[in-house]
Every structure is written in C-alpha cells, then in structure tokens.
C-alpha positions, 0 to 999 in steps of 0.5 A: 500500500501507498504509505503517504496516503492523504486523509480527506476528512469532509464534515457535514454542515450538520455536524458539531465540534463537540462529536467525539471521536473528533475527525481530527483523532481519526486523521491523526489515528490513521496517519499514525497507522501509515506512518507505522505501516511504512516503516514496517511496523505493522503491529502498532500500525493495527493498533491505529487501525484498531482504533479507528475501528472499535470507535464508536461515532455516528460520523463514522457509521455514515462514512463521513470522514473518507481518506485516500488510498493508492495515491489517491486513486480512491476515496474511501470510508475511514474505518474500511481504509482501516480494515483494509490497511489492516488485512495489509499488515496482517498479511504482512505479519504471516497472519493470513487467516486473520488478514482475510477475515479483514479482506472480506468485511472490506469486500462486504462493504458498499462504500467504495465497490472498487476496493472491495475487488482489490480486497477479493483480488488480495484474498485469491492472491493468498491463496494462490501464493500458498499454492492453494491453486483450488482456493484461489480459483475460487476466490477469483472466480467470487470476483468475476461473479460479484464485480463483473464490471471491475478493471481487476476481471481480466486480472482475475481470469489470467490468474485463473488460468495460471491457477490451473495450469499449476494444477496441470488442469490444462483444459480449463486453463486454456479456457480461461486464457481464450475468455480474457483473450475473446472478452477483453482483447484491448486489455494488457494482458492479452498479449500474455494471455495469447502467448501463454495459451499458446504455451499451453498447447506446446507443453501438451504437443498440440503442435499446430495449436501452439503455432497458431497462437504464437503467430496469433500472438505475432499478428497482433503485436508486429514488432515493427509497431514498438517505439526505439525505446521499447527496443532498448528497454527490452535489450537492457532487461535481457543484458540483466538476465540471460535467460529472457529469452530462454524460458517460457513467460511466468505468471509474475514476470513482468514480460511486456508485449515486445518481450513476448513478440519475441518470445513467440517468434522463437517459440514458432521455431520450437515448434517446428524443431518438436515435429523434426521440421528442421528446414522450416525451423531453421527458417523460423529462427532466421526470422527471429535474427532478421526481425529482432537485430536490436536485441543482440541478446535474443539474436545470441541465444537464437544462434545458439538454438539453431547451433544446438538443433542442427548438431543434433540433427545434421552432426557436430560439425554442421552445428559448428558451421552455424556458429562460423556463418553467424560469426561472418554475418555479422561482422560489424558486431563484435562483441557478438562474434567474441561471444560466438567464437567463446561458444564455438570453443566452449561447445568443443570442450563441452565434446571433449575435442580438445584439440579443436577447443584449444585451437579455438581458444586460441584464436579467440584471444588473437581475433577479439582481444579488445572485445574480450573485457566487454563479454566479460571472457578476458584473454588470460582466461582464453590461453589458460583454456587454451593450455588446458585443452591442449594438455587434455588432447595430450599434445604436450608440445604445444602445452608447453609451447602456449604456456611459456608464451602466456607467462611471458605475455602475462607475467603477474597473472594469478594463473603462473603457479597452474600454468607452471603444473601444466608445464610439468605434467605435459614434460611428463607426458613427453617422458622428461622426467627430469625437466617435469621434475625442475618445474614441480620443484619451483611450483613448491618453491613459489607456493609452499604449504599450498595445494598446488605444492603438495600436488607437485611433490605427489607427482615427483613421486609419480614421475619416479614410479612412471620410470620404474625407478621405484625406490626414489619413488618410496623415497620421495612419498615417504617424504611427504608422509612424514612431513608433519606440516602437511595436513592434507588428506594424502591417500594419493601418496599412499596409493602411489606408494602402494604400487611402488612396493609392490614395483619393489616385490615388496608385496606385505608393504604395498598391501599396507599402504593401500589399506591406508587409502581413505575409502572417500578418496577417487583411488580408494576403488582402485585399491581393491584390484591392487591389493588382490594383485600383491596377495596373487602374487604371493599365490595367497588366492584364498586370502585374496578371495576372502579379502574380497568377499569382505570388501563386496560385503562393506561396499555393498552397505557403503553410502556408495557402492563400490561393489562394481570395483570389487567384481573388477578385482574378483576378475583378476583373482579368477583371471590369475587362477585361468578360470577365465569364465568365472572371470567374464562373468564378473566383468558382465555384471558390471557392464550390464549394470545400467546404475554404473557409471561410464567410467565403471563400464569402460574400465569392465569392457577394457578388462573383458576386451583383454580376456577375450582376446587372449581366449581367442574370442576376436569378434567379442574382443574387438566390439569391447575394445572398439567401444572403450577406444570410442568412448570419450571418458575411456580417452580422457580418464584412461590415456595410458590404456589406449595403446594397449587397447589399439594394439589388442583391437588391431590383432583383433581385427586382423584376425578377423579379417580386417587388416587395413583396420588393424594397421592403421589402428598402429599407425596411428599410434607410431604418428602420435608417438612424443619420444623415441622410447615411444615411437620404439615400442608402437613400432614393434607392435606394427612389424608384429602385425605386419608378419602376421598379416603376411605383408613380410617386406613391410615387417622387416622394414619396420623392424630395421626402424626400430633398430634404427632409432638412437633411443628404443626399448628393449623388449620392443627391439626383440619383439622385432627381430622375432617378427624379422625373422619369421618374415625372412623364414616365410619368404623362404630366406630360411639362413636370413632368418636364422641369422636373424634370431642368433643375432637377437640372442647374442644382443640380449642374452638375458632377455626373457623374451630370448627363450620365444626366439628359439621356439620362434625358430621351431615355428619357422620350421613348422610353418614351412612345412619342414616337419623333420626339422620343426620336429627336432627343434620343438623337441630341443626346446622343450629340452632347453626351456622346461619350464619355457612360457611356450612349453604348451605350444611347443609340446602341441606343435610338435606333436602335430610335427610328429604326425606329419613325418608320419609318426601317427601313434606317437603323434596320438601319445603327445597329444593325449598328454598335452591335454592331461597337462593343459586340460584348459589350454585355448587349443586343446580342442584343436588337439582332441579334433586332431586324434580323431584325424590321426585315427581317420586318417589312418582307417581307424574308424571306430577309433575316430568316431569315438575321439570326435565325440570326445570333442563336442561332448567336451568341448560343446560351444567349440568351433570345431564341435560340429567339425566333429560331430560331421567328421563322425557321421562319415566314419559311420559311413566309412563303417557302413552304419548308415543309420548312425551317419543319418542320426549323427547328421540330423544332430549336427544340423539341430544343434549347429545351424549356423555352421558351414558343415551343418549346411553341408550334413543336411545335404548329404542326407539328401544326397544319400536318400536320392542315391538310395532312391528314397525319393519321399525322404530325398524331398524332405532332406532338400526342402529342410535344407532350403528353409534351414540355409537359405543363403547357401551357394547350394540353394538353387541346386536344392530347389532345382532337386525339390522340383525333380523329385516333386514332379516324380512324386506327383505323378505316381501319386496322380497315376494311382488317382487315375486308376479311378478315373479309367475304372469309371469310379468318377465319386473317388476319382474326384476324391483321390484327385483333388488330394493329389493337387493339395499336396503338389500344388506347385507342380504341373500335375494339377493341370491334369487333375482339375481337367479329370475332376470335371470331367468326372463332374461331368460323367456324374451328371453333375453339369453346374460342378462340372462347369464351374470347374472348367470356368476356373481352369480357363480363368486362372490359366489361359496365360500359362502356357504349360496349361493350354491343353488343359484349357482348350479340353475345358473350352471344349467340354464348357461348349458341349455342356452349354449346348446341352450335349 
C-alpha cells in the first residue's frame, strides 16, 4: 500500500465540534497507522487501525470522514481504509487467516465497490501464493461473479488460468486464457494471455495449436509497431538476465508485449524443431535474427538454438558451421562474434575435442582481444583454456609451447603457479622426467604449504614410479608422509606408494599402504584390484578371495557402492587362477549394470576386451575394445590404456579379417608417438602385425626402424627381430632368418623374451612345412626351456610335427598328454579334433568316431564341435552304419545351424536318400535344407532337386488317382484327385487333375460342378502356357455342356 496516503476528512454542515471521536483523532489515528505501516511496523500500525475501528461515532457509521488510498486513486470510508490497511499488515505479519477475515468485511462493504475487488483480488492472491491453486480459483472466480464490471476481471481470469495450469488442469486453463483473450482483447494482458495459451498447447504437443497462437500472438503485436525505446528497454532487461529469452513467460514476470513478440517468434521455431521440421525451423529462427537485430541478446541465444538443433540433427560439425556463418554475418558486431567464437570453443570442450577447443581458444584471444573485457571472457582466461585443452588432447608440445608464451605475455597473472603444473605434467607426458621434475620443484618453491605444492611433490613421486625407478619413488612419498606440516588428506601418496612396493616385490608393504587409502578418496576403488594383485602374487588366492568377499560385503552397505570395483578385482583373482569364465562373468555384471557409471563400464569392457582376446574370442574382443577406444571418458580418464587397447583391437581385427583396420589402428599410434622410447615400442607392435598379416617386406622394414632409432626399448627391439625373422623364414630366406634370431640372442642374452626366439625358430620350421626339422627343434626346446612360457605350444606343435613325418601313434601319445597337462589350454580342442584325424586318417574308424565325440561332448560351444560331430557321421559311413551317419547328421544340423558343415550334413542326407532312391525322404532332406540355409551357394541346386523329385512324386501319386478315373469310379476319382493337387500344388500335375475332376463332374451328371470347374481352369490359366491343353479340353467340354450335349 501507498504509505503517504492523504486523509480527506469532509464534515457535514450538520455536524458539531463537540462529536467525539473528533475527525481530527481519526486523521491523526490513521496517519499514525501509515506512518507505522511504512516503516514496517505493522503491529502498532493495527493498533491505529484498531482504533479507528472499535470507535464508536455516528460520523463514522455514515462514512463521513473518507481518506485516500493508492495515491489517491480512491476515496474511501475511514474505518474500511482501516480494515483494509489492516488485512495489509496482517498479511504482512504471516497472519493470513486473520488478514482475510479483514479482506472480506472490506469486500462486504458498499462504500467504495472498487476496493472491495482489490480486497477479493488480495484474498485469491493468498491463496494462490500458498499454492492453494483450488482456493484461489475460487476466490477469483467470487470476483468475476460479484464485480463483473471491475478493471481487476481480466486480472482475475489470467490468474485463473495460471491457477490451473499449476494444477496441470490444462483444459480449463486454456479456457480461461481464450475468455480474457475473446472478452477483453484491448486489455494488457492479452498479449500474455495469447502467448501463454499458446504455451499451453506446446507443453501438451498440440503442435499446430501452439503455432497458431504464437503467430496469433505475432499478428497482433508486429514488432515493427514498438517505439526505439521499447527496443532498448527490452535489450537492457535481457543484458540483466540471460535467460529472457530462454524460458517460457511466468505468471509474475513482468514480460511486456515486445518481450513476448519475441518470445513467440522463437517459440514458432520450437515448434517446428518438436515435429523434426528442421528446414522450416531453421527458417523460423532466421526470422527471429532478421526481425529482432536490436536485441543482440535474443539474436545470441537464437544462434545458439539453431547451433544446438542442427548438431543434433545434421552432426557436430554442421552445428559448428552455424556458429562460423553467424560469426561472418555479422561482422560489424563484435562483441557478438567474441561471444560466438567463446561458444564455438566452449561447445568443443563441452565434446571433449580438445584439440579443436584449444585451437579455438586460441584464436579467440588473437581475433577479439579488445572485445574480450566487454563479454566479460578476458584473454588470460582464453590461453589458460587454451593450455588446458591442449594438455587434455595430450599434445604436450604445444602445452608447453602456449604456456611459456602466456607467462611471458602475462607475467603477474594469478594463473603462473597452474600454468607452471601444466608445464610439468605435459614434460611428463613427453617422458622428461627430469625437466617435469625442475618445474614441480619451483611450483613448491613459489607456493609452499599450498595445494598446488603438495600436488607437485605427489607427482615427483609419480614421475619416479612412471620410470620404474621405484625406490626414489618410496623415497620421495615417504617424504611427504612424514612431513608433519602437511595436513592434507594424502591417500594419493599412499596409493602411489602402494604400487611402488609392490614395483619393489615388496608385496606385505604395498598391501599396507593401500589399506591406508581413505575409502572417500577417487583411488580408494582402485585399491581393491591392487591389493588382490600383491596377495596373487604371493599365490595367497584364498586370502585374496576372502579379502574380497569382505570388501563386496562393506561396499555393498557403503553410502556408495563400490561393489562394481570389487567384481573388477574378483576378475583378476579368477583371471590369475585361468578360470577365465568365472572371470567374464564378473566383468558382465558390471557392464550390464545400467546404475554404473561410464567410467565403471569402460574400465569392465577394457578388462573383458583383454580376456577375450587372449581366449581367442576376436569378434567379442574387438566390439569391447572398439567401444572403450570410442568412448570419450575411456580417452580422457584412461590415456595410458589406449595403446594397449589399439594394439589388442588391431590383432583383433586382423584376425578377423580386417587388416587395413588393424594397421592403421598402429599407425596411428607410431604418428602420435612424443619420444623415441615411444615411437620404439608402437613400432614393434606394427612389424608384429605386419608378419602376421603376411605383408613380410613391410615387417622387416619396420623392424630395421626400430633398430634404427638412437633411443628404443628393449623388449620392443626383440619383439622385432622375432617378427624379422619369421618374415625372412616365410619368404623362404630360411639362413636370413636364422641369422636373424642368433643375432637377437647374442644382443640380449638375458632377455626373457630370448627363450620365444628359439621356439620362434621351431615355428619357422613348422610353418614351412619342414616337419623333420620343426620336429627336432620343438623337441630341443622343450629340452632347453622346461619350464619355457611356450612349453604348451611347443609340446602341441610338435606333436602335430610328429604326425606329419608320419609318426601317427606317437603323434596320438603327445597329444593325449598335452591335454592331461593343459586340460584348459585355448587349443586343446584343436588337439582332441586332431586324434580323431590321426585315427581317420589312418582307417581307424571306430577309433575316430569315438575321439570326435570326445570333442563336442567336451568341448560343446567349440568351433570345431560340429567339425566333429560331421567328421563322425562319415566314419559311420566309412563303417557302413548308415543309420548312425543319418542320426549323427540330423544332430549336427539341430544343434549347429549356423555352421558351414551343418549346411553341408543336411545335404548329404539328401544326397544319400536320392542315391538310395528314397525319393519321399530325398524331398524332405532338400526342402529342410532350403528353409534351414537359405543363403547357401547350394540353394538353387536344392530347389532345382525339390522340383525333380516333386514332379516324380506327383505323378505316381496322380497315376494311382487315375486308376479311378479309367475304372469309371468318377465319386473317388474326384476324391483321390483333388488330394493329389493339395499336396503338389506347385507342380504341373494339377493341370491334369482339375481337367479329370470335371470331367468326372461331368460323367456324374453333375453339369453346374462340372462347369464351374472348367470356368476356373480357363480363368486362372489361359496365360500359362504349360496349361493350354488343359484349357482348350475345358473350352471344349464348357461348349458341349452349354449346348446341352
């Protein structure tokens, strides 16, 4: 209320000074009352009101004395100014039941109708603030009701409808926006009301609704009718608050007509974006831009929507564009182009394109230096942005390169120290430990007791362990434990100490540290596989389970659960102890835990993808590791892991036939090596892959890269002459390649990869056929290496060796004891299958079948399962046990469909029933074969047999009908014929039956069936001309039947 109200005090002639309450005490009761109610002061205000009254005059029970309320817009009587002002300082006071009560004596006076609408117009307001949506409808409704003709109506009917919006009572909400809109179309609030109605309709997904009130809205209220003031009124509210233009009008805004023009030209535009419009909205919000050029904020934030919507619908770098084009249109505004360019590196962070972003940042603080204060984005803030993204997209070069330029161009700058950090961790990431550790050094000596202090100690120690060089690294992390002054939680220091011991093979000490990380620290999950590790490799697997079991248990009642993190280390424990599916098992239940972060799920897909790969299960391995080399949160929290990751996937992908894939995925990495060292290894795995993928020329020539460089790591180098000398025996230099691997062994004797190069040689051997010699080599080796990590291999191949040079049996003796020792090796059903071939191969039927049974009983989900269960179908052949060949084969195709060797058991059974002259059962061989392998090179050959046997059978069948027929037996004639159409309805036998059918119609003297039938005949096949012979016979019989012969 207006605090200087005026007080009019107006006496009748009739009047006398002696009349007590004086007007004189009533103006200086309600002034007091006023002056206390605009101070805030609303208890001795209601006592002035009170006073006015609870006084007893019959001045005052005319309305004699009257005063001014709303500066001065009405003149009312004193004592109902007073019960008004009074419900006003009860509202104020919280007194809500107590201020209504007021309201409504005010509302049931008649001296001033007017304020008696303002008191039912203040009772819905209550109701409608304490979201008492029902209450306050129907108080407004009582306004509409008892002061129809009040200028507050409209207000009433848009409150209405807000009121039952909130009750989510759309309907009746968008009633009472069209009464005000339809009954009060020159009042203030229609602009709102239409604009809101039209809102309605967006939130409920009427489309064509919505948009047919926006433009309504836009019709009525162009913006080329508002006044220059208008514009810059509007432009100056939007400056204040950035999301003008971003959400919807609310009921107490106070949006004006202008405001909402705009806002319903833009809701035009998300109209058409909600039904997949994208040309028609992409024009809609260039017409926001065009009509709205003034409001430089609307004209913003309608390019970012149009940037947004096209990304989504066209690709990231097409909403990108719209950036670039937004920035070229409008030349002439800056600020805007700064504002765009910020947003164009900003949206690449945001995606986690680094690169890009930095690049971007970058050319932010070059183009718009002098607008960038006025955006309120300052130049320092754009290279530090810049310094970051490049560190993220790991281009260390560059970190270091923007970073020693913005400390010159801002030497002060508040960013040095976080700059300096960088500095130092992108030396690491270029493996210049020593330079890294001089930055992180001067980082503590310029912030001492800091955060950035304690964290540039921390990673001296990282820098350390990231050499290996494990004990400066305990020294270095010991030194922070024991400093006294750092009061900071260190559970990093102890994770990182936890792996140095456990680098030192001091496994109690490392399991020790790790205990001591906090269980709220980001490594504290981490933890779980490390101490698992420590305990495996002390072969303590029943304390590492226990340990575990513990662990999920406590994870499982933790405020957060790490029980994914505990499955994770369970895998390992399983993975040690080669129960590999026990160990995928685990790794599922984390991935298909949708509760789980992406973090959580790339780190199970990583494990997995490795699992399967080593079990040789190449496809599965390639789509995990595929997926976590995708994903944005596996590059940027696990960098480290990528070049495993696409060395895996590559030998994946190689295996699976995609050798272009795999080799670029290497490529790649050799690119984007930093150092030598790094380049050194990226190389090896890349002469690897190049043998393997049988490109020998090219794995010798990367091989001799490698030797090349002036700083290389050792294993790398080995990994090389390996892959060099397998290249050499395969391109038939065998002097070459032994060479080659004495060479390696006389370099590095002590290299553990040196017992590989004489099993290597073995290999050479056997892959060149020359089994006499793989023969005496593998023999060597297993002889020299008894405990060799390819003892397994070696004792298989040589095997295999002994039976090409003819020594089956003893071939078969190896064999068995190699999956008496290896009974989980990855080739042991390759083992089985080949006993099985040792004995087929040597006549030894029954022997054979019963080997191969071993097999797919064994080994079930194997691939070479239905090899097996085929291979003793034919030893039942060559056993002339036929029925057991049939049997064997009708298993293999129900239990391996999708196999090759399914296709080709279901065809030899119709093969062996055609050859047989079991021509019914030949059919059926050949028709499951068609519905079974659909896509087999044999189908036509299979339907070119169906349609021979088909054909013979259907004519037996309709010889035997027309024994019938001949014997005039016309009633079972028509019978035995229809069923042979029934049955062969795809042969040319039918042609023959249905002419004999009514012609037995016709023999019966049934004339009307008879010719139906001949109708049919000429309808159906007059075209086909396989049929004319029976078309003409029923032309001719129809003639006779209609003339009546």
């Amino acid at each position: 209320m207006d605090a200087k109200t005026i007080i009019f005090i107006v006496l009748a002639a009739s009047v006398a000074a002696f009349f007590i309450p004086t007007p004189q005490e009533m103006q200086s009761h309600f002034k007091s009352g006023q002056d206390y109610y605009a101070s805030r002061d609303y208890r001795r205000a209601i006592e002035q009101y009170d006073w006015i009254i609870n006084a007893k005059s019959k001045l005052l029970e005319a309305d004699s004395i009257r005063v001014a309320l709303l500066g001065n817009e009405l003149i009312v009587g004193v004592r109902t100014a007073a019960y008004y002002q009074k419900g006003n300082a009860l509202r104020n006071l919280g007194k809500k039941p107590e201020s209504v009560e007021n309201y409504r004596i005010v509302e049931s006076r008649t001296d001033s109708p007017r304020l008696s609408a303002l008191a039912q117009l203040q009772i819905y307001e209550m109701f409608y603030a304490d979201k008492d949506y029902h209450r306050a409808i129907e108080e407004a409704n009582l306004l509409i009701q008892k002061h129809p003709f009040d200028d507050r109506v409209p207000r009433a009917w848009y409150d209405i409808g807000w009121a039952y919006r909130e009750l989510g009572m759309m309907d009746s909400s968008n009633y009472a926006f069209q009464v005000l809109a339809t009954t009060f179309p020159k009042h203030d609030l229609d602009a709102r009301a239409r604009y809101q109605l039209a809102q309605n309709y967006f939130d409920e997904k009427e489309w064509a609704r919505s948009l047919a009130g926006f433009e309504d809205v836009i019709a009525r209220y162009r913006p080329e009718s508002f006044g220059a003031t208008e514009w810059q009124n509007i432009e100056l509210k939007a400056v204040k608050d950035q999301r003008l233009f971003e959400a919807q009008a609310g009921r107490d805004t106070d949006a004006n007509t202008l405001e909402l023009v705009a806002k319903s030209q833009v809701r035009v535009a998300d109209v058409y974006r909600q039904q997949d419009r994208f040309d028609e909205a992409m024009e809609a919000y260039r017409k926001v831009i065009a009509a709205f050029a003034l409001m430089p904020t609307l004209v913003e934030a309608t390019y970012i929507k149009m940037a947004e919507y096209t990304t989504r619908i066209k690709g990231f770098d097409e909403g990108i564009l719209v950036y670039r084009k937004a920035i070229d249109e409008n030349f002439n505004n800056k600020p805007l182009q700064a504002k765009l360019q910020y947003k164009i590196a900003k949206t690449y962070q945001e995606e986690k394109s680094y690169l890009k972003a930095a690049q971007e940042y970058l050319f932010y603080a070059k183009a718009f230096g002098p607008q960038a204060e006025e955006i309120k984005f300052p130049l320092i803030q754009a290279y530090f942005l810049a310094i970051s993204n490049y560190y993220s997209s790991r281009d260390y070069k560059n970190t270091l390169l923007i970073a020693d330029s913005t400390l010159f161009l801002f030497p002060e700058t508040e960013y040095a120290t976080k700059i300096r950090m960088y500095k130092a961790l992108a030396s690491i990431g270029l493996g210049r430990y020593a330079q890294a550790r001089e930055l992180f050094t001067q980082v503590v000596a310029d912030a001492p007791g800091s955060n950035e202090a304690l964290l540039a100690r921390t990673q001296i120690g990282k820098s350390y362990f990231d050499e290996k060089n494990y004990e400066k690294a305990v020294e270095a992390l010991e030194a922070i434990v024991s400093d006294t002054q750092v009061k900071s939680e260190q559970s990093e220091v102890h994770y990182l100490l936890g792996l140095s011991h456990y680098g030192l093979g001091h496994h109690e000490k490392s399991i020790e540290h790790l205990a001591l990380v906090d269980s709220t620290s980001p490594y504290y999950p981490f933890t779980f596989a490390r101490v698992t590790r420590a305990m495996a490799a002390q072969q303590k697997y029943d304390d590492a389970a226990k340990f575990l079991d513990r662990a999920f248990r406590a994870a499982k009642r933790d405020s957060v659960d790490y029980s994914p993190f505990v499955r994770l280390a369970r895998s390992e424990l399983f993975t040690a102890q080669q129960k590999y599916d026990l160990a995928v098992v685990e790794f599922d239940s984390v991935i298909q835990d949708k509760r789980q972060t992406e973090n959580t799920r790339v780190q199970a897909l990583y494990g997995r993808g490795l699992l399967l790969f080593e079990t040789t299960k190449y496809k599965e391995a390639a789509a995990d590791l595929q997926a976590c080399i995708s994903s944005g949160v596996f590059q940027h929290v696990f960098p480290a892991l990528i070049p495993q990751a696409k060395e895996k996937l590559a030998f994946s992908y190689l295996n699976l036939g995609k050798k272009k894939e795999g080799a670029q995925l290497l490529s790649e990495l050799v690119a984007g090596a930093a150092t030598d060292f790094e380049k050194s290894k990226y190389l090896g795995m890349l002469s690897e892959f190049q043998y393997r993928a049988t490109d020998y020329p090219k794995s010798i020539e990367t091989a001799n890269q490698v030797f090349a460089l002036p700083d290389k790591d050792e294993f790398s180098v080995v990994r090389s002459y390996v892959a060099m000398s397998n290249s050499y025996g395969n391109l038939q230099q065998h002097d070459k390649a032994i060479a080659t691997l004495k060479e390696a062994g006389e370099k590095y004797p002590g290299n553990a990869y040196l017992e590989e190069v004489f099993y290597q040689l073995a290999l050479i051997y056997y892959n060149n056929s020359d089994f006499k010699s793989s023969t005496d080599a593998f023999e060597s080796h297993m002889l020299r290496f008894p405990k060799s990590k390819f003892k397994e291999n070696a004792q298989y191949f040589y095997a295999f060796s002994l039976y090409h040079t003819g020594k089956a049996d003893s071939s078969i003796q190896l064999l068995r004891e190699f999956l008496t020792t290896y009974p989980a090796s990855k080739r042991a059903a390759d083992a089985q299958l080949q006993i099985g071939e040792a004995y087929f191969n040597t006549t030894r039927f029954e022997e054979a079948a019963k080997e191969y049974q071993i097999l797919y009983k064994k080994f079930p989900q194997n691939e070479n399962a239905a090899l097996a269960m085929y291979n003793e179908g034919w030893c039942y052949y060559q056993l002339q046990q036929n029925k057991h060949m049939l049997e064997t084969f009708g298993e293999l195709v129900k239990k391996h469909p999708a196999t090759r060797v399914a296709a080709d058991a279901q065809f030899t059974m119709g093969d062996y029933y055609y050859n047989q002259k079991s021509y019914d059962s030949a059919l059926v061989a050949y028709q499951d074969f068609v519905e079974i392998f659909p896509t087999d090179s044999r189908l036509e050959e299979a339907k070119l047999l169906i349609k021979d046997l088909s054909q013979v059978e259907a004519y037996r069948a309709y010889e035997a009908a027309m024994a019938f027929f001949d014997a005039k037996n016309w009633k079972i004639a028509v019978e035995e014929l229809t069923k042979v159409m029934e049955k062969y309805p795809n042969t040319e036998i039918v042609y023959g039956c249905k002419s004999n059918i009514a012609s037995s119609y016709e023999q019966l003297g049934e004339r009307k069936k008879a010719l139906a039938v001949f109708d049919e005949i000429i309808a159906e096949w007059k075209d086909v001309e396989a049929a004319r012979t029976a078309v003409f016979f029923a032309e001719m019989h129809k003639r006779w039947i209609e003339a009546g012969k």
